[in-house]
C-alpha positions as CSV (number, residue, x, y, z in Angstrom):
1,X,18.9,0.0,-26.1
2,X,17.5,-1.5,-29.3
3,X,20.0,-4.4,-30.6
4,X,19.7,-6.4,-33.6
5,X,21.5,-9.5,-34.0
6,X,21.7,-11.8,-36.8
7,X,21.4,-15.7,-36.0
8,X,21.6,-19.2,-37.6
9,X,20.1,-18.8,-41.3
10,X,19.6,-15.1,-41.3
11,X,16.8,-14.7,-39.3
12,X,16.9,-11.2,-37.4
13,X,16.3,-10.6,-33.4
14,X,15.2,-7.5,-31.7
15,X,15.5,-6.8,-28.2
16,X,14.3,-3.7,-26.4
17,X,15.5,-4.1,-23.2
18,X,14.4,-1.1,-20.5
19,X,14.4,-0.5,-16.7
20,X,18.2,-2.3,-16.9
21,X,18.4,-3.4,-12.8
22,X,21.0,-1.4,-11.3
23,X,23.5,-2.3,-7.9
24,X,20.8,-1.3,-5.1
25,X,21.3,0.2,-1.8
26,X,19.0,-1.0,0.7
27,X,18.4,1.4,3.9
28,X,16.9,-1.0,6.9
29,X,13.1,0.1,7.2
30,X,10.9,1.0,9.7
31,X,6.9,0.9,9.4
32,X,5.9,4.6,8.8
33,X,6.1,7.0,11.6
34,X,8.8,5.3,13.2
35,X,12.8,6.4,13.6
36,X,15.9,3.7,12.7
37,X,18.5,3.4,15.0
38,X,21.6,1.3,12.8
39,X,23.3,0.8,15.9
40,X,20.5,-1.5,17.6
41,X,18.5,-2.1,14.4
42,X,15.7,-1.2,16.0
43,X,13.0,1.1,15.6
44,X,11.0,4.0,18.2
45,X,8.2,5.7,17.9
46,X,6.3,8.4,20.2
47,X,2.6,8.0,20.9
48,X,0.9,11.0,22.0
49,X,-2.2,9.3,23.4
50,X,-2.1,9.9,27.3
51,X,-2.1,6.3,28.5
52,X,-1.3,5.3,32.0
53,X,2.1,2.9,31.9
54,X,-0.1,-0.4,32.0
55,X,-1.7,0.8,28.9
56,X,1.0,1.7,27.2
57,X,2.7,-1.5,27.5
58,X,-0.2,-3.2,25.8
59,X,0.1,-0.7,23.1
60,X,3.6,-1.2,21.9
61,X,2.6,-5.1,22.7
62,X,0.3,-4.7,19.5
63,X,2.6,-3.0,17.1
64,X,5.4,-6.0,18.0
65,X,7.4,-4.0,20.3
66,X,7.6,-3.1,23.8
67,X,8.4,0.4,26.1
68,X,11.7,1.1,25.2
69,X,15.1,0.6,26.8
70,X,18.5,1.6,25.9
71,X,21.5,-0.8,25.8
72,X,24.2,2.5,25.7
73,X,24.5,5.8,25.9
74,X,25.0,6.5,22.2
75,X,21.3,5.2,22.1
76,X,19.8,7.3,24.8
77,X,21.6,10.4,22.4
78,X,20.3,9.1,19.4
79,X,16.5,9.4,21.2
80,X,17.5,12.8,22.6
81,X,18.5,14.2,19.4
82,X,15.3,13.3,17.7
83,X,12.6,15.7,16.2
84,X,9.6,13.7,17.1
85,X,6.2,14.3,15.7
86,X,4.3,15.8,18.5
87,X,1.1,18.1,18.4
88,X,0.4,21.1,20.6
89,X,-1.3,18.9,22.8
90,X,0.6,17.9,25.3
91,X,0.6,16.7,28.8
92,X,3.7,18.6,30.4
93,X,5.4,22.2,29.5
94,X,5.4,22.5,25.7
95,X,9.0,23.1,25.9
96,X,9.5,19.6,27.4
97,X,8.7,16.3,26.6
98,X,8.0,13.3,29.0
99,X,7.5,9.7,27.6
100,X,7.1,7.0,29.6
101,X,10.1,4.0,29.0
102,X,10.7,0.3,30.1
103,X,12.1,0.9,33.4
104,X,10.5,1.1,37.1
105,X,11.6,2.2,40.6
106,X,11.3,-0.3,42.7
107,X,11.6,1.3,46.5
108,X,13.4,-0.3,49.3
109,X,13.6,2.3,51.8
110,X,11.2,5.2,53.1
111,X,12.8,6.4,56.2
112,X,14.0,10.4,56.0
113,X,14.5,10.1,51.6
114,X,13.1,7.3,49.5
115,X,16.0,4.5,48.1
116,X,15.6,2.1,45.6
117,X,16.7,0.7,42.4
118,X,16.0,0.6,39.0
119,X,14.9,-2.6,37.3
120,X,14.0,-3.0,33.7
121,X,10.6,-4.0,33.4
122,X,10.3,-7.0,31.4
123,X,12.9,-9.9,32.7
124,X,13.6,-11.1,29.1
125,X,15.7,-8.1,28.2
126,X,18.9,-7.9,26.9
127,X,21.7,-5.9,28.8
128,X,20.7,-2.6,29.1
129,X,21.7,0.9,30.4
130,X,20.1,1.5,33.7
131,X,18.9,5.0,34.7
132,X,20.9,7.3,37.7
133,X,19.0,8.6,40.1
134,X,15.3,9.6,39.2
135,X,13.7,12.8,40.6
136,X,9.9,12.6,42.3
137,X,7.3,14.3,41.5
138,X,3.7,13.5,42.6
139,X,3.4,12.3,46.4
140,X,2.7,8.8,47.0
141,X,0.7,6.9,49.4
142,X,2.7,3.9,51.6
143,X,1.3,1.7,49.7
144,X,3.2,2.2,46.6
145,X,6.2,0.0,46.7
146,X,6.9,1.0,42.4
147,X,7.0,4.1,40.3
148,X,7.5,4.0,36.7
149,X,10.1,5.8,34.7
150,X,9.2,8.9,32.3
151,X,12.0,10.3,30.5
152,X,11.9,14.0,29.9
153,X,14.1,15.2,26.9
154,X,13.8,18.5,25.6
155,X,11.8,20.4,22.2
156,X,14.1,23.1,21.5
157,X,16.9,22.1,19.4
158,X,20.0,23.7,21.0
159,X,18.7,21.4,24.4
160,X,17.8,18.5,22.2
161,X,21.2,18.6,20.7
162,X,23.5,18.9,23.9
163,X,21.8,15.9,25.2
164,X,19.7,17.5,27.7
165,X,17.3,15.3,30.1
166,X,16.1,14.4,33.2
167,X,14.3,10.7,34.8
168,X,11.6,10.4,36.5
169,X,10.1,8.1,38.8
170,X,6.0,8.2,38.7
171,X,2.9,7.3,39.9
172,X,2.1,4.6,37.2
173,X,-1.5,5.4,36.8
174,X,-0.6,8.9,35.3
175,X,-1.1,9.6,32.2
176,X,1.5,10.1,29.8
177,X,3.3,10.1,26.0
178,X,5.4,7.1,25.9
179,X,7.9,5.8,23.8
180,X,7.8,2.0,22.1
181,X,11.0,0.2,20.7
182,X,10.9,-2.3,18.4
183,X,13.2,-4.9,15.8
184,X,13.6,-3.3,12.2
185,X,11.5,-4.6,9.8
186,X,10.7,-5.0,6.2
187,X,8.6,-2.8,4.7
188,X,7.5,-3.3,0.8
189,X,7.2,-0.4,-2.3
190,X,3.8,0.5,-0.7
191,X,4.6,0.9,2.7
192,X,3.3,-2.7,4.3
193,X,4.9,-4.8,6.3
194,X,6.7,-7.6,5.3
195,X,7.2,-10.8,7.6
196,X,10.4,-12.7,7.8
197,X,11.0,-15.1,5.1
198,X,8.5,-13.5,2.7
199,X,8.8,-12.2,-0.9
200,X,8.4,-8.4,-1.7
201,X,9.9,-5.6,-3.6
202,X,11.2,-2.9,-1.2
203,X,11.0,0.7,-1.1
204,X,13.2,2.5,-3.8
205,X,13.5,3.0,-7.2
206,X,13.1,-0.5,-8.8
207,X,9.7,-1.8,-8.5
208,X,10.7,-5.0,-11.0
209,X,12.8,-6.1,-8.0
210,X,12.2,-9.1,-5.5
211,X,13.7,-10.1,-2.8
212,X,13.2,-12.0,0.0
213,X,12.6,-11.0,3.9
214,X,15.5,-12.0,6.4
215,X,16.2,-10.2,9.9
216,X,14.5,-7.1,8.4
217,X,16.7,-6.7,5.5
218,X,16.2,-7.5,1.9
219,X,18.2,-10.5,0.5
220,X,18.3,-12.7,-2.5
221,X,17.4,-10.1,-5.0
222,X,16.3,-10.6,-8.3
223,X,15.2,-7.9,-10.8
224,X,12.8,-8.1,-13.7
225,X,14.1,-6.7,-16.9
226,X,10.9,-5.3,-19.0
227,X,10.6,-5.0,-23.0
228,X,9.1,-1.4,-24.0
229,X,5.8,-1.2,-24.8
230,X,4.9,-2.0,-28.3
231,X,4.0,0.9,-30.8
232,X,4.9,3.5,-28.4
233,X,7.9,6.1,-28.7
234,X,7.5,7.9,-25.6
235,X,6.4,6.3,-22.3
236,X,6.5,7.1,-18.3
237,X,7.3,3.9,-16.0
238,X,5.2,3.2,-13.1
239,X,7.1,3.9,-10.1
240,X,5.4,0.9,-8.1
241,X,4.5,-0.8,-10.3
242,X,6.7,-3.6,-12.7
243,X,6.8,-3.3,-16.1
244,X,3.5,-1.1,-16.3
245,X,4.2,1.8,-18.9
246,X,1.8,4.9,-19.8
247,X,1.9,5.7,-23.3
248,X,2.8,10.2,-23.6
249,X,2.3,9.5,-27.6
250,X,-0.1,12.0,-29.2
């Protein structure tokens, strides 16, 4: 809008006021690649790099996060019902999927069947749903007192849909997909990560916006308000960047 107003002793002020901040919706983020769950505020991702489970714990260890568990059924489905990004290469039937998760079989009993329990794999974790009975797969020597739990979900949708899966109990040293779970985040305009109690300006329409970092969510908002550029009657905004115009004069 250009307004002019008229002041003490006649003097005359223009404003050109553009970009006017607008009530914002904020989504909770994930780092690219990675699926929101609102329920848990958490986010998943599958890696497709055959790792044996040892290895895969250190990898969701480096991205912040750990093999996932599920604190509730509606969870698990949530993870069921997912289209994750997987290539033709695959370690099990292309039709099925089997990622290794934060659970392991710990055995008690080996007389005519094998009996156990599940335990969750890492002591400091919440309450979480524990897994029924697992099926076995690859024999085992006596040795092996723990297996470790792949969960097999399903690529065509009607399967995916219903819920579909199976568990697992494994030789840990196999290779495998795996899933990693970790807290939501904040991510910035440009898609880097923000850590808690930090400044940025997050993803969405608004780059003149600021906020600050807290439990993954943007807070404390305040927006820029930009004059026009000078000497220019048409102009394109810069979607990332604040109050950075390109002149479409002649």
């Amino acid at each position: 809008d250009q307004r002019t107003y008229h002041g003490k002793g006649g003097e005359t002020t223009r404003f050109h006021t553009v970009n006017v901040a607008q009530p914002v919706r904020f989504s909770r983020k994930c780092p690219t690649g990675w699926h929101h769950y609102e329920g848990t505020a958490s986010c998943y991702r599958v890696y497709l790099n055959g790792e044996n489970y040892w290895d895969a714990v250190q990898t969701c260890q480096r991205v912040n996060g750990s093999l996932a568990t599920f604190t509730a059924d509606q969870e698990l489905r949530f993870i069921l019902a997912q289209e994750w990004d997987l290539e033709e290469k695959t370690f099990v039937r292309q039709d099925q999927r089997r990622f290794w998760v934060g659970y392991q079989y710990v055995i008690t009993n080996r007389n005519h069947s094998l009996e156990g329990h599940w335990e969750v794999a890492y002591k400091g974790s919440s309450e979480v749903f524990l897994p029924p009975d697992p099926k076995f797969v690859t024999a085992m020597s006596e040795k092996e007192n723990v297996l470790c739990a792949q969960l097999q979900c399903f690529h065509f949708p009607t399967l995916r849909h219903h819920g579909l899966h199976s568990w697992y109990a494994e030789n840990c040293y196999e290779k495998s997909s795996f899933l990693c779970k970790r807290s939501q985040t904040c991510v910035d305009i440009k898609d880097n990560i923000v850590d808690e109690g930090y400044y940025f300006t997050p993803k969405g329409n608004d780059p003149c916006l600021s906020c600050t970092c807290h439990n993954g969510e943007p807070e404390m908002c305040v927006a820029a308000l930009c004059e026009r550029p000078q000497g220019c009657q048409q102009y394109r905004k810069d979607p990332k960047e604040c109050c950075k115009f390109t002149c479409l004069d002649p």
